[in-house]
C-alpha positions as CSV (number, residue, x, y, z in Angstrom):
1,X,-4.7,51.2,-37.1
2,X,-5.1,47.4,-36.2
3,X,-6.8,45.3,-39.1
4,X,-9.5,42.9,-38.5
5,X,-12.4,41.5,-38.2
6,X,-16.0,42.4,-37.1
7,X,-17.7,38.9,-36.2
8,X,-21.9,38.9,-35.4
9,X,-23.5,35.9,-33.9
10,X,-26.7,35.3,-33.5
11,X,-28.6,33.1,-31.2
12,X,-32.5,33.1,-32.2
13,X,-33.7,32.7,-28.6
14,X,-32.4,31.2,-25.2
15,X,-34.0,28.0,-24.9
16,X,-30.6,26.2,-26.6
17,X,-28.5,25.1,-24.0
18,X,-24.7,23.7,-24.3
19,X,-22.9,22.7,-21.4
20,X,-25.5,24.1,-18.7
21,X,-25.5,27.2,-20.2
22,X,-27.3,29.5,-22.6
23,X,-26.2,29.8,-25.7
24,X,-24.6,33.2,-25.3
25,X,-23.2,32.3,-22.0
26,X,-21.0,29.8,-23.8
27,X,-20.4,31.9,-26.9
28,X,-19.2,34.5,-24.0
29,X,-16.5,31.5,-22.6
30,X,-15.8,30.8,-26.1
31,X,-14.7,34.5,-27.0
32,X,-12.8,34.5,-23.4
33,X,-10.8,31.3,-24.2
34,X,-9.2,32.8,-27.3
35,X,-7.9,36.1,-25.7
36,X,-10.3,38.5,-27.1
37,X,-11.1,41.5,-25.0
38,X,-14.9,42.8,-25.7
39,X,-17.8,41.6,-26.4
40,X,-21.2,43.3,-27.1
41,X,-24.3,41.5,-26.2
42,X,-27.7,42.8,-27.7
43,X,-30.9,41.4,-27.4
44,X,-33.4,41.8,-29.7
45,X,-37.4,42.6,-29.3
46,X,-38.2,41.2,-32.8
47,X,-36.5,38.4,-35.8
48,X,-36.9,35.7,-37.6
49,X,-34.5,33.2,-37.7
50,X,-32.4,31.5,-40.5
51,X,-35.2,29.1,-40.7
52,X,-37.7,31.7,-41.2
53,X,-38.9,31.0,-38.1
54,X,-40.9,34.2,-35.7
55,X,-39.0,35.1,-32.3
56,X,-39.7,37.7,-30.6
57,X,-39.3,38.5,-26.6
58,X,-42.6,38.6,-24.0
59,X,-43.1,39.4,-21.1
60,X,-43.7,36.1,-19.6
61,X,-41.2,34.1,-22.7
62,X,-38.4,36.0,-23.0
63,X,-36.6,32.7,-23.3
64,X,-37.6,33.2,-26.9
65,X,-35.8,36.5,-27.4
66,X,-33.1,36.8,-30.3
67,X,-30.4,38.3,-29.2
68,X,-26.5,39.0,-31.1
69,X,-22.8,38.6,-29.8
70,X,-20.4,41.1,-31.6
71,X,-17.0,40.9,-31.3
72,X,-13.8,42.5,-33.1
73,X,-10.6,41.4,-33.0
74,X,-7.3,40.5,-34.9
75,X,-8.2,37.5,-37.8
76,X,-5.8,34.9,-35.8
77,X,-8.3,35.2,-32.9
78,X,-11.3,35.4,-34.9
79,X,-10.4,32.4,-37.0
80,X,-9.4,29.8,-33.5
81,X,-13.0,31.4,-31.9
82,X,-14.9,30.0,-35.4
83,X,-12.9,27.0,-35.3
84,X,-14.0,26.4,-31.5
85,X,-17.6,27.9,-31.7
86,X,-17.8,25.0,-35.0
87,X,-16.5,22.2,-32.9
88,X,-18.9,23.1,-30.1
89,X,-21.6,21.4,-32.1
90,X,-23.8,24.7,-31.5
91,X,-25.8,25.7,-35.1
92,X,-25.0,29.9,-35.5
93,X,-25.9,31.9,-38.2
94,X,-23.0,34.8,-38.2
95,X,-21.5,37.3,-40.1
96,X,-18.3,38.2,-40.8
97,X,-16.9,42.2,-42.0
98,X,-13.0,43.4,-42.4
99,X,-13.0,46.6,-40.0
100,X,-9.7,48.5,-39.0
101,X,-9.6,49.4,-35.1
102,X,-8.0,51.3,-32.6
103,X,-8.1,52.1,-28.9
104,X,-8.3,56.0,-27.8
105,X,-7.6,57.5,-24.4
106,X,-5.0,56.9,-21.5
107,X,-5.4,52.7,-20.3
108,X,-7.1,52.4,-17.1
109,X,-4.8,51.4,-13.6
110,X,-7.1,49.3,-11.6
């Protein structure tokens, strides 16, 4: 088994933009600049913020909609894609969880 970590972003709606993107659109580059292979997107109907703030997704605003980036990977790749997301200038909430992981099945030839 591989040791690690289990990081969770979350962006409290779309609206933020960095670099002509959305916020998970960059978080996505970031993740892809430090070699990590994976990345789950989920949006969310329903949250409130770290501010305490109410988001929630419509059907005519769902600019507004919370969504969360996980990602798991070994803690040198984790640490450089924190150090990076930090230096982007982009406020996160996030949280952080030791997991142990392993892939299963024959690779893929494409």
């Amino acid at each position: 088994m591989i040791k690690g970590s289990q990081l969770t972003l979350y962006a409290a709606n779309q609206r933020h933009r960095k670099l002509h993107k959305t916020v998970v659109e960059w978080v996505l580059d970031e993740i892809r600049k430090v070699d990590i292979h994976g990345a789950t997107v989920t949006e969310v109907s329903e949250g409130i913020d770290a501010h305490g703030r109410y988001h929630a997704a419509y059907f005519f605003e769902l600019i507004d909609q919370p969504v969360a980036v996980t990602v798991v990977a070994q803690d040198p790749q984790i640490e450089a894609l924190l150090e990076n997301l930090g230096a982007g200038g982009v406020r996160l909430f996030f949280t952080r969880c030791p997991v142990e992981f392993e892939l299963l099945g024959e690779p893929d030839h494409d």
